[in-house]
C-alpha positions in Angstrom: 17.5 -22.0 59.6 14.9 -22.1 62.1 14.5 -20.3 65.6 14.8 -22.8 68.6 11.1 -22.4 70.2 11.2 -20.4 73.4 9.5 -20.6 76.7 6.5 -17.8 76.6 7.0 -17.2 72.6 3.6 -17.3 71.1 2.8 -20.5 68.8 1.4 -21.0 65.6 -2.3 -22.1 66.0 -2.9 -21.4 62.3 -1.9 -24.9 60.7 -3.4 -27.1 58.3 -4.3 -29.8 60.8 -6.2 -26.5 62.6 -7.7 -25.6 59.7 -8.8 -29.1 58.3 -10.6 -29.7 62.4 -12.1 -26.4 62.2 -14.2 -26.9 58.7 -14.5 -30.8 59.8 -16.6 -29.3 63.1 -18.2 -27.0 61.3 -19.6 -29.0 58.5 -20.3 -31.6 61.3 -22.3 -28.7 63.2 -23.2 -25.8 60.8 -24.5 -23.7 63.6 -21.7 -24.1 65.8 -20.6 -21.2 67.4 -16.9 -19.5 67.3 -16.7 -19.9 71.3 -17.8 -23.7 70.6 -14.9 -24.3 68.3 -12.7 -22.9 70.1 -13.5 -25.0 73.3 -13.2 -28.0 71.2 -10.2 -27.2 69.6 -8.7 -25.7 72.4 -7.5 -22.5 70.5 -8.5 -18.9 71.1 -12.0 -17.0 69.9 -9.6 -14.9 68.0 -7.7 -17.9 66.2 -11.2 -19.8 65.6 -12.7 -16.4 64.2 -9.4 -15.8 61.3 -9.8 -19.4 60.4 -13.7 -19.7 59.8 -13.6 -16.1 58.4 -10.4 -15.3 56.5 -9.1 -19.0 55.7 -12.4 -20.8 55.3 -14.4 -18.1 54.0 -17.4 -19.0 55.9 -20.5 -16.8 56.9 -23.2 -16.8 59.0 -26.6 -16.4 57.3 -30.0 -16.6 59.0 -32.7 -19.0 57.1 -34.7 -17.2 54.6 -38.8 -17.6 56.0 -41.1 -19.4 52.9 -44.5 -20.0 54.0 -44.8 -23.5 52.3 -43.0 -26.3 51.4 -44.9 -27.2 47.8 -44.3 -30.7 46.5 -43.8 -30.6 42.9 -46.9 -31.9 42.2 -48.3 -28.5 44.1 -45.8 -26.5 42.2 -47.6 -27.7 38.6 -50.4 -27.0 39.6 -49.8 -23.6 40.2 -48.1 -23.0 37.1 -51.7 -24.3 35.2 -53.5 -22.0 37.2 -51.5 -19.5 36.4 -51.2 -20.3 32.7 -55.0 -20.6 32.1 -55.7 -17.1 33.8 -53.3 -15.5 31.4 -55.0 -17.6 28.6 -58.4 -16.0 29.5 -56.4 -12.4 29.8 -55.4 -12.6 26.3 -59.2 -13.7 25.2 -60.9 -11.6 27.0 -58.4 -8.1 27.9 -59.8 -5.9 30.8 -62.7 -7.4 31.0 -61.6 -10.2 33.0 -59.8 -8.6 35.1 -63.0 -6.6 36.1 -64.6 -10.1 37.3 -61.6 -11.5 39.0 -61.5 -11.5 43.2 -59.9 -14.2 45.1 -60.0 -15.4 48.2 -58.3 -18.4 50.1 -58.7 -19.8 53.6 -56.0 -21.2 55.7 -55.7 -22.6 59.5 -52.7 -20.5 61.4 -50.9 -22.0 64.4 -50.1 -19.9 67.1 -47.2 -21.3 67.6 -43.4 -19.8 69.3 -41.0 -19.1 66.1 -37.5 -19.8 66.1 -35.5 -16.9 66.4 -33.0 -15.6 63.2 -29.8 -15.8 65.5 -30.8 -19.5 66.0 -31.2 -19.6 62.6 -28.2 -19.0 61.2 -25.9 -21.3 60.2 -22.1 -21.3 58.4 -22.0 -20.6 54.3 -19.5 -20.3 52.3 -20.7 -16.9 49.9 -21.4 -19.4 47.2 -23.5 -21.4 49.1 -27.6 -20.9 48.6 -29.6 -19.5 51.6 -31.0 -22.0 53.8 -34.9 -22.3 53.6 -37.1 -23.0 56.7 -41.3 -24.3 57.0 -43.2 -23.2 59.7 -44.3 -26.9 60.7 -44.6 -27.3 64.0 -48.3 -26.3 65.0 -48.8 -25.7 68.7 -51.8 -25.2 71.4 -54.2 -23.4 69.3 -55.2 -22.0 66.0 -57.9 -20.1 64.0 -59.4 -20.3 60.4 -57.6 -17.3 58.2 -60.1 -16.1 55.6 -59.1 -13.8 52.9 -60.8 -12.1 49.5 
């Protein structure tokens, strides 16, 4: 037995065809925002929200800042340096450390960041962070020296 649908009755907007468009849009478009989906979908906010939320499981998390992108090649090399310091440690105890100081140099861009709301982008809980590079230099810049 079934009710005979009703003019004014409220309809079902939660269906699997709903459900399948909503992750297809958002996988298309991982920072796509509820209002968007809805538009496109022609379904309410509401609706939209309890599908990417409660049915899909899906989050919005903002990228997580790294300063560099280091090839692997980069990455090795690191790992040597880091290796042969702790080499000399165990030779040579405090010592070393006493002679140590660093110092690196680096050109910074000034440069207009892209904010963390336009950042974010759908995850599913499971799903790593995403990772962004400050790569886009801009107008100007100025040599960074530290020891």
């Amino acid at each position: 037995m079934e009710d005979a649908p009703c003019p004014g009755q409220a309809q079902r907007v939660v269906t699997p065809q709903n459900i399948a468009a909503v992750e297809a849009v958002v996988k298309e478009n991982c920072r796509v925002t509820l209002n968007d989906i809805a538009a496109c979908l022609k379904i309410s906010h509401g609706s939209s929200h309890h599908i990417v939320h409660d049915v899909l499981q899906f989050h919005k998390v903002s990228a997580r800042w790294v300063p560099r992108q280091l090839t692997p090649e980069l990455r090795e090399r690191r790992v040597d340096a880091c290796e042969e310091l702790l080499r000399r440690f165990e030779r040579e105890s405090d010592g070393f450390l006493a002679r140590i100081f660093t110092g690196d140099e680096t050109w910074v861009h000034f440069h207009q960041p892209e904010t963390k709301r336009a950042s974010k982008e759908w995850r599913h809980s499971s799903s790593p962070k995403p990772e962004k590079f400050r790569t886009e230099p801009s107008t100007g810049k100025v040599m960074l020296t530290l020891f």
